[in-house]
N, C-alpha and C positions, 0 to 999 in steps of 0.2 A: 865555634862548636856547631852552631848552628846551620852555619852557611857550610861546612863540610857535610854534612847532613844530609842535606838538600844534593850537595854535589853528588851524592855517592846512589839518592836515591834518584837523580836524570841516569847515573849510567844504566843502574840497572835496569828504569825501564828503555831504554836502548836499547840492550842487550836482549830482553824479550821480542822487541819488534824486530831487529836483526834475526831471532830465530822465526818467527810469524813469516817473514818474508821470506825468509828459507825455506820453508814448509809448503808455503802457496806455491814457492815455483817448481821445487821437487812435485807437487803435484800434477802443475800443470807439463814439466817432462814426463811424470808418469803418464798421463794423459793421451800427450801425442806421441809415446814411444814406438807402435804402430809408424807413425810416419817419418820419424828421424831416423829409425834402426834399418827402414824397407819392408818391415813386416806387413805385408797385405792383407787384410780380410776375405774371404771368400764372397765372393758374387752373392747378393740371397735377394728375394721375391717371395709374395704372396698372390693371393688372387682369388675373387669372390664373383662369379659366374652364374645367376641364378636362373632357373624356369623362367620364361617370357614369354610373349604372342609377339607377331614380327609380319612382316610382312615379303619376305623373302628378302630384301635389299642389305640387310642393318642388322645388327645386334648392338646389346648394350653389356656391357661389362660391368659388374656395380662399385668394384673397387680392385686397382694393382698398386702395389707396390714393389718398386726398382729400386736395390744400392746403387746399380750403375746407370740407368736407362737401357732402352729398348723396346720391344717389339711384343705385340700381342698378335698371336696368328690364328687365325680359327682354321681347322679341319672337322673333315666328318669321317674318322680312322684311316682316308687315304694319307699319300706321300703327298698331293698337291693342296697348298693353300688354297681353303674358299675364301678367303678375306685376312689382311693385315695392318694393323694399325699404325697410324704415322708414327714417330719414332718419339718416344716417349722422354722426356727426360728425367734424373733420378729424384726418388719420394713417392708422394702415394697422389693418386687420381683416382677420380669419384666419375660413376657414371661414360663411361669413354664408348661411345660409337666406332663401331669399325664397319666400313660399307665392303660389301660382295668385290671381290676383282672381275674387273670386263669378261675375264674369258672365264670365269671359273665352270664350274662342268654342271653344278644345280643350285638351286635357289637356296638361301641361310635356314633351312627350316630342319626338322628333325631333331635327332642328338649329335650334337655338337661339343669339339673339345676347342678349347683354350688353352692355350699354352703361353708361356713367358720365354721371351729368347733376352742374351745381352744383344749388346751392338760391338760387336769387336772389327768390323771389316771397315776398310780406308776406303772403300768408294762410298757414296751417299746410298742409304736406302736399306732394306733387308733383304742379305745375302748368302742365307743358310743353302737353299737349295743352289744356287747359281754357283756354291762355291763347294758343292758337294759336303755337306756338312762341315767343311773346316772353319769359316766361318759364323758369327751371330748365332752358335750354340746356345741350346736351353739352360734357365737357371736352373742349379739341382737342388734338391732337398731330396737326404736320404738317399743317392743313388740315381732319383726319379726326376725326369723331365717337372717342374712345376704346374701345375696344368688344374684347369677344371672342368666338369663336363654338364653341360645343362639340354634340356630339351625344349627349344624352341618352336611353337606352335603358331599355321598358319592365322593369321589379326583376321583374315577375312575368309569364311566360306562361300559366300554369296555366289551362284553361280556354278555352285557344286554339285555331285548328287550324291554325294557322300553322305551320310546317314550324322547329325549333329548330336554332340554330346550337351545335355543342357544342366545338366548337373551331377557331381559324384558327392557318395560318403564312402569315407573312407577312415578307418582308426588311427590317432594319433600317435600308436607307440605302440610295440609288437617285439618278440628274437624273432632271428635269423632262420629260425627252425619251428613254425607254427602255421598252421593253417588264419586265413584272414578274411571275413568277409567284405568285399569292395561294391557299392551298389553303386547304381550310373541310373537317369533316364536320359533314354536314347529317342532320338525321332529322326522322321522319315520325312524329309522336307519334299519331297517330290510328289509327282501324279500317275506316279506309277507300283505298283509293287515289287520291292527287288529285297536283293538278300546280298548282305555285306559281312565282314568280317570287323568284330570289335574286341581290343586289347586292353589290357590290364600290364601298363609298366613301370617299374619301380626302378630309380635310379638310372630311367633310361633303356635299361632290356624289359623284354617281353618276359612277363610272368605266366600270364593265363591269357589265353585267346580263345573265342566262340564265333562262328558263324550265326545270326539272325535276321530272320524273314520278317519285313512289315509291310502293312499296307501302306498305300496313299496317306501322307499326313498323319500316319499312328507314333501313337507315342507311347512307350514300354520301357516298365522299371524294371532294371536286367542286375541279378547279382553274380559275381564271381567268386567262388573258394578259391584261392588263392594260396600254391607254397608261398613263403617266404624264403625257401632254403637256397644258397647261393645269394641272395641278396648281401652287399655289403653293408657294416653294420656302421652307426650315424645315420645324422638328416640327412635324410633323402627323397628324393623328388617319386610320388605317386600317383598317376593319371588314367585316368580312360582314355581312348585311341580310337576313332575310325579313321576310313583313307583321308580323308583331310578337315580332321575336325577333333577336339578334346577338350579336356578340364584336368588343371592339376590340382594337385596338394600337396602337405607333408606330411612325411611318419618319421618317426624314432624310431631305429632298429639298433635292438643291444645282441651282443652275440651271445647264443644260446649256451655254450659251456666257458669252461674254463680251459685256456690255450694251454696247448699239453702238444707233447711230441715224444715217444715212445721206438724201444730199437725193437725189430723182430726178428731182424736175421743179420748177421756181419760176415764179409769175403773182403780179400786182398783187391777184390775190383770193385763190389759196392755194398751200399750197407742199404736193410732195408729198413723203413722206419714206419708208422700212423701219426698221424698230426690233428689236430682240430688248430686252424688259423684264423685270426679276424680279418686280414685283409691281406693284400697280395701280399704275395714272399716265396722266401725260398727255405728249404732245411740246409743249414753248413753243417760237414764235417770238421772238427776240429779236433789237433794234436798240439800239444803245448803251445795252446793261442792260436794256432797258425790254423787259415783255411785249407784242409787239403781234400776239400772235395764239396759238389753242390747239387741238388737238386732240380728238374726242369720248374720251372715257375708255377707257384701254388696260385686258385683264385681262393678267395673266401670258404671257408668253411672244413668237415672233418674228410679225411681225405684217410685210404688204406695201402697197403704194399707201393708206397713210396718210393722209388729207387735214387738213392745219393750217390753218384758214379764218383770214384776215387781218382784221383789224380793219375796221370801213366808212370808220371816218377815215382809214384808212393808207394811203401810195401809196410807190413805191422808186424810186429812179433808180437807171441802170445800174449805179454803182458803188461803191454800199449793202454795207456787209458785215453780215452778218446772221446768226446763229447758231442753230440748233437743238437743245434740252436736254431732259433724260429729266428727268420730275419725279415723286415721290411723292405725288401732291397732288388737286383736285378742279379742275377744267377750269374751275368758275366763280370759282376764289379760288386762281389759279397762285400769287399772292402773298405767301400765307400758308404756302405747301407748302415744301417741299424738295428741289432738285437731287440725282438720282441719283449714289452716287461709285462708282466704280471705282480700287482701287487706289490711295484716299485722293484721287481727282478726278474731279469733276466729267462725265457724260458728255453730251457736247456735240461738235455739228463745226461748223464755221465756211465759211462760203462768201459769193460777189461777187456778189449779183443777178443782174446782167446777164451775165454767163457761164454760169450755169446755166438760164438766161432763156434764152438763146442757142440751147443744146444741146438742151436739152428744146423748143422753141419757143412757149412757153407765155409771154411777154414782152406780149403783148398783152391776156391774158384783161382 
């Protein structure tokens, strides 16, 4: 009796670790079902870019990360690389130097973008432009080249006659839509009297610029009122500017309203809309899901008589419901981009062709 007992209770627990082991391996298939089925993941990156002093040669990256490996390229908005990073392999790196190319056309200083490319091409090296874009394409997110953009500032004046920034204030957090006071003292290292021009830029563009005149060796505390409007909203890089000389900081910039997009007029060829955006995008037209029409590229902020050109194939009858959506994305691949949320949705408004066809009298165009 007893020793049946005992038998009956080895099997069962058997029979648990038989199912335990089924479990773990079902797991570990679920696991790698990505790589037994073929299912690929998409390429992804990040990348962390910040303000620095340089000395024309070098920059520093302060963090990439690559699924695949690749390439870190610095421009300055041209087509031609001013600097490209040895070829990276996949993970994250910290701090990565990329020096100036021989021939590049100016010194690493100003504003500057970073970009992430993969490495797709079979000869050695980075081969985006040699192979006409076909190759070592950018990583995307959202539609978007991955990129970052920092303002790198000459390490050394010395030798200058550039007018020196010796220190700014500036507020730590502001909208997109307010006036800002930015103060700087500025001085005149020289032995002569001259008159320069001095900038206020935030994220890189020019906000406020003045001309001033100092004497030999004077020193003058200079304020700037300052829009903010058109500034993109986030941390963002805030400086004072002379011809080769500055001081940064950072601000907090939250966008001023609530993203909104609104119809004014509708026609068989375009619809017109007003937007308030936080950051680049487009307006899609949209019919049961489908894009069938786009916007030229929005930058930041509230925007009026919009025009969303309709597709050549597409025609609506009266009573076509049809939507309008704010998209994070590039005007020729809505597809690939992403719907702006507000509030965890979507912003978007919905209307009937032929009633705002109607009102607007555009129903014929």
């Amino acid at each position: 009796m007893s020793s049946r007992v005992t038998f009956s209770t080895l099997k069962r627990i058997g029979a648990i670790v038989i199912a335990i082991a089924i479990v773990i391996a079902a797991g570990i298939l679920v696991g790698q079902a990505p790589a037994i089925f073929g299912v690929e993941e998409p390429p992804e990156a990040s990348i962390t870019f910040d303000d620095q002093r340089g000395d024309g040669t070098s920059v520093t990256i302060q963090e990439v990360t690559l699924s695949d490996g690749g390439y870190v390229v610095i421009t300055d908005g041209g087509d031609v690389p001013l600097a490209v990073s040895d070829r990276l392999e996949a993970g994250t790196h910290e701090n990565v130097t990329i020096e100036r190319e021989d021939d590049a056309s100016r010194e690493l200083v100003g504003q500057l973008t970073a970009t992430v490319h993969q490495d797709t091409a079979s000869q050695e090296g980075y081969a985006y432009e040699t192979t006409d874009g076909e190759e070592d394409q950018p990583y995307l997110e959202d539609g978007f080249p991955v990129s970052a953009t920092a303002t790198v500032l000459s390490g050394d004046s010395a030798g200058s006659n550039s007018f020196v920034v010796e220190s700014i204030d500036a507020p730590s957090s502001a909208t997109t839509n307010e006036t800002i006071s930015v103060s700087a003292r500025i001085r005149n290292p020289t032995e002569f009297q001259a008159q320069q021009p001095v900038a206020v830029r935030i994220g890189g563009a020019v906000f406020a610029r003045q001309m001033f005149e100092l004497e030999p060796g004077e020193v003058r505390n200079v304020t700037f009122e300052t829009e903010t409007n058109g500034a993109p909203p986030g941390n963002q890089s805030i400086g004072v500017f002379t011809d080769d000389d500055g001081e940064l900081s950072r601000i907090d910039l939250e966008f001023h309203t609530e993203p909104n997009v609104a119809v004014d007029a509708a026609g068989n060829d375009s619809v017109t809309v007003s937007a308030a955006i936080p950051e680049e995008g487009v307006v899609a037209l949209e019919r049961d899901g489908s894009v069938v029409g786009t916007s030229e590229r929005l930058e930041p902020g509230e925007h009026e008589n919009v025009t969303v050109d309709v597709d050549d194939d597409v025609s609506f009858d009266a009573d076509d419901e049809l939507t309008v959506t704010l998209y994070a994305g590039d005007p020729g691949d809505v597809e690939s981009a992403s719907p702006l949320e507000f509030e965890g949705e979507p912003v978007r408004t919905s209307f009937t062709f032929g009633v705002v066809a109607d009102e607007s009298g555009d129903g014929d165009e």
